[in-house]
C-alpha positions in Angstrom: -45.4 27.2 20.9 -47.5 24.1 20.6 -48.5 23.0 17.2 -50.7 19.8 16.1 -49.2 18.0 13.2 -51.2 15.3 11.6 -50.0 12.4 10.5 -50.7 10.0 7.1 -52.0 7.4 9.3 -54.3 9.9 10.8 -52.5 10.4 13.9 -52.1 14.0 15.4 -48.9 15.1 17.4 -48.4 17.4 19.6 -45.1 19.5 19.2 -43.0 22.1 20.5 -40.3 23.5 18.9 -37.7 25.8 19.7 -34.7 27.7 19.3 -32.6 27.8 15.8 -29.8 25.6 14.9 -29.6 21.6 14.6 -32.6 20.2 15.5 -32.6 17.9 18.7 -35.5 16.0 19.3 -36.2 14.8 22.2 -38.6 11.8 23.4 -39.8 11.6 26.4 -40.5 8.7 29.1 -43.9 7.2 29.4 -46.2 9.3 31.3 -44.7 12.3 31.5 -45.0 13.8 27.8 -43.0 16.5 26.2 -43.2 19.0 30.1 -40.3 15.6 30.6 -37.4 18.2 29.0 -38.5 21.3 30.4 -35.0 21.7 32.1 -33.8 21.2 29.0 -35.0 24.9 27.5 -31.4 26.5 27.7 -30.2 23.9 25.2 -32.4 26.4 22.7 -29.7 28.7 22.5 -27.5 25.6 20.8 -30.1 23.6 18.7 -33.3 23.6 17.9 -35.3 21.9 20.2 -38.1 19.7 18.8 -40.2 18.1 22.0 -43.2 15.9 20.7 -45.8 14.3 22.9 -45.7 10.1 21.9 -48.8 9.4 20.8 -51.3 9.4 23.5 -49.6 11.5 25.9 -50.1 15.5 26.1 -52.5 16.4 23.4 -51.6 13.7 21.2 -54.6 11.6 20.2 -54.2 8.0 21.4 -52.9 5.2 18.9 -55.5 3.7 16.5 -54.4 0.1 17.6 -51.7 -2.4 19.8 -48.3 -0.5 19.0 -44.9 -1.4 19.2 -42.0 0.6 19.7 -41.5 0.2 16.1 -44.6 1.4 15.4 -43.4 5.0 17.5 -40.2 5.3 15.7 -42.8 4.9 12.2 -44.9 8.1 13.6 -41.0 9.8 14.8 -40.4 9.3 11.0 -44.1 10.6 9.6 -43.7 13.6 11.9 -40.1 14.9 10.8 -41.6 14.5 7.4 -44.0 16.6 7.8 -42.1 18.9 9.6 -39.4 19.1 7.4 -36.1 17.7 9.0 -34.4 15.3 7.4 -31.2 14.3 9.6 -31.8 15.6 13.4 -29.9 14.3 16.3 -32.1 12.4 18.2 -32.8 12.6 22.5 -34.2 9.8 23.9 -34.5 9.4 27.9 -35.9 6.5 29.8 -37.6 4.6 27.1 -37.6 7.0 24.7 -34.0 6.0 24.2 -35.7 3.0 22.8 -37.6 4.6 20.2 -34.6 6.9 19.0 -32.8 3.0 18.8 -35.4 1.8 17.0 -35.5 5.1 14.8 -32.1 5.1 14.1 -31.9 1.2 13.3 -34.6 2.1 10.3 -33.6 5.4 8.9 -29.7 5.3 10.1 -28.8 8.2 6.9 -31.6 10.1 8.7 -29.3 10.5 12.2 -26.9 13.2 12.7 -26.3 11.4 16.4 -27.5 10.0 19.3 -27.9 11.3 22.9 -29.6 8.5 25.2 -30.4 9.1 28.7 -30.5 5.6 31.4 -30.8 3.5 27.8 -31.4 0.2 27.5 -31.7 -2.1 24.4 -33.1 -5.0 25.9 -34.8 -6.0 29.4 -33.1 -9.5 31.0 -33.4 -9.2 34.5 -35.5 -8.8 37.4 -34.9 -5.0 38.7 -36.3 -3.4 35.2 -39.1 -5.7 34.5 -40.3 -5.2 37.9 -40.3 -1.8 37.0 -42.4 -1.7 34.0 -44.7 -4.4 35.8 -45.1 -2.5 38.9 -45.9 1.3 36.7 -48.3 -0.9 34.6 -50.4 -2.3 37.5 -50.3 1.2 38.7 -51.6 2.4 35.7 -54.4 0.2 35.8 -55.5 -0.6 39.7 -54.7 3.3 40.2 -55.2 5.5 37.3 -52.7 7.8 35.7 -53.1 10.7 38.4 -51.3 8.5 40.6 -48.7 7.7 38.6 -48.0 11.0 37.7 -47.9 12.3 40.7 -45.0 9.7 41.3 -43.5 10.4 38.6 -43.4 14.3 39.3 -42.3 13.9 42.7 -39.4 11.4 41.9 -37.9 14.0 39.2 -38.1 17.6 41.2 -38.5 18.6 44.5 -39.9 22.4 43.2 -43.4 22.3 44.1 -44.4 24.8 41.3 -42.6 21.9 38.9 -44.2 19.5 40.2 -47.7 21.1 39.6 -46.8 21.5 35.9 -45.4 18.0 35.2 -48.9 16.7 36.9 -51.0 18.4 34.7 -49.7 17.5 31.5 -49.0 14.2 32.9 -52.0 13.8 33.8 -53.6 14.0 30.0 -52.0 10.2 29.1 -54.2 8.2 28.0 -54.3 4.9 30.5 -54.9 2.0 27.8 -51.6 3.5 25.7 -49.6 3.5 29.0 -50.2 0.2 29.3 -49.1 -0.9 26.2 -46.1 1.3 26.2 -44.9 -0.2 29.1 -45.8 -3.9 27.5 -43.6 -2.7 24.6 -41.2 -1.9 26.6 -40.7 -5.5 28.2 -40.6 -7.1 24.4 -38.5 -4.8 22.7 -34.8 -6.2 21.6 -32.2 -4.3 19.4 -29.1 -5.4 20.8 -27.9 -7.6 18.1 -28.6 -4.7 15.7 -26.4 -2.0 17.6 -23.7 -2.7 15.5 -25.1 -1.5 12.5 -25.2 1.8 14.1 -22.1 4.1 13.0 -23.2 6.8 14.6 -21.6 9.4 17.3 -23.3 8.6 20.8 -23.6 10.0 24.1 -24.6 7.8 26.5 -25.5 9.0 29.7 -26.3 7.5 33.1 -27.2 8.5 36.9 -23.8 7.5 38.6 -26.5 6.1 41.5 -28.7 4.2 38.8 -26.9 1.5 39.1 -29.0 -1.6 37.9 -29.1 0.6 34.6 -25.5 0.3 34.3 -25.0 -3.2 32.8 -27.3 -1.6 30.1 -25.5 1.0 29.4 -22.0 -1.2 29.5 -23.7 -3.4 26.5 -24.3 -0.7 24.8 -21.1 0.9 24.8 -19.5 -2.2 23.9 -22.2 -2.4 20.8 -22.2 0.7 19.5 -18.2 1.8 17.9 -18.7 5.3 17.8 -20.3 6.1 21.3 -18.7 7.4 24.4 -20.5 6.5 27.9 -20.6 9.5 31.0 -21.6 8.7 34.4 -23.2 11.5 36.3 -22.2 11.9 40.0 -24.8 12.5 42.7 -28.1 11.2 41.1 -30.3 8.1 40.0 -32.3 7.7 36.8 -33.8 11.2 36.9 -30.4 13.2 35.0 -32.5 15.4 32.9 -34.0 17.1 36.0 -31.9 16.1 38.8 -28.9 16.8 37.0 -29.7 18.9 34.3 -26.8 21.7 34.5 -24.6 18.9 34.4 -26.7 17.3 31.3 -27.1 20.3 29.5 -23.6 21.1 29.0 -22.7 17.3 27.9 -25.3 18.2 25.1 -23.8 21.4 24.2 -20.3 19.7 24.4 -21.7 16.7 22.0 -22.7 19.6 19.5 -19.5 21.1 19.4 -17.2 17.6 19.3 -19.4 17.0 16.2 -19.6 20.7 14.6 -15.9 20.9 15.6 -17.5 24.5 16.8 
């Protein structure tokens, strides 16, 4: 069920939450919103899924001002307050991963673990800013219908899917897409992914191959993570591959609960 949380700043957030157990939350790629882990439902029977919409997506209202991605990782924080969990294991995929970084860089005491999905830590070369560049002009030559439609059609083939991920979508709010993607070029951790002692999953497409030097750096950075490569699929795991996904998740829980 969908509940609005508001926040000090006077923000409001979308939420879903679901199933009992650890809490997972999971953060979702720009323009897609919190429909971006709907294959990721079973996983209710192992934690407890909390799935917000980033400000201006969903039914989120759209940010007050220019944000960073440290800026999202603040509202992350102001929402788990007011819900009430304290140390959650964190999803992020696509650039959520960089706000569950950035979260986790701020309040690392606050982070049971980390699961991130094609991550990346920093952008240096061509293939990925061409990617936010070319969703960007999209965003604005195009509107956000468009770009959801891509977006939809690149994660599922089933139509009545597709139909679902437009809709919701379609509710992002243009100028926050925008500046998410702008965020997304600027936004550096790396030389702060040591500090992080913290069990990690990293997970990439075994096909998404320009994302792989990304996920190498991190590996390399991070002490405690461990990095999977998925067989048969690109970028889009958590849909594409999500049987496969699901039960490294379920495995993470029980390497950590020693269940």
């Amino acid at each position: 069920m969908e509940q609005i949380v508001s926040l000090p700043n006077g923000e409001q957030l979308a939420c879903t939450i679901a199933g009992r157990g650890t809490p997972l939350v999971c953060l979702h790629a720009p323009c897609i919103g919190s429909v971006n882990f709907s294959s990721q439902q079973p996983l209710a029977e192992t934690y407890q899924l909390i799935v917000p919409d980033l400000p201006g997506h969903g039914h989120s209202s759209r940010p007050a001002k220019p944000f960073t991605i440290h800026h999202l990782a603040v509202c992350l924080h102001e929402l788990l307050k007011e819900l009430g969990y304290e140390r959650p294991l964190l999803l992020g995929y696509s650039q959520g991963a960089s706000i569950a970084l950035e979260y986790a860089l701020c309040h690392p005491g606050q982070v049971q673990g980390l699961i991130l999905v094609g991550a990346n830590s920093e952008v240096s070369d061509l293939y990925l800013h061409s990617r936010f560049y070319l969703a960007e002009v999209m965003a604005r030559l195009h509107g956000v219908p468009l770009l959801a439609r891509s977006i939809a059609s690149s994660h599922t083939d089933d139509r009545h899917m597709q139909e679902s991920w437009i809709r919701h979508a379609s509710l992002t709010d243009a100028d926050t897409l925008k500046q998410l993607y702008r965020a997304g070029h600027s936004y550096h951790c790396t030389e702060r992914l040591s500090e992080l002692q913290l069990p990690t999953l990293l997970v990439y497409g075994e096909e998404d191959r320009p994302m792989h030097r990304y996920g190498q750096l991190l590996h390399q950075k991070m002490a405690q993570s461990q990095m999977v490569m998925i067989p048969g699929v690109a970028h889009q795991v958590v849909t594409k591959a999500s049987a496969a996904f699901n039960r490294l998740c379920r495995e993470f829980f029980y390497a950590k609960t020693g269940g």
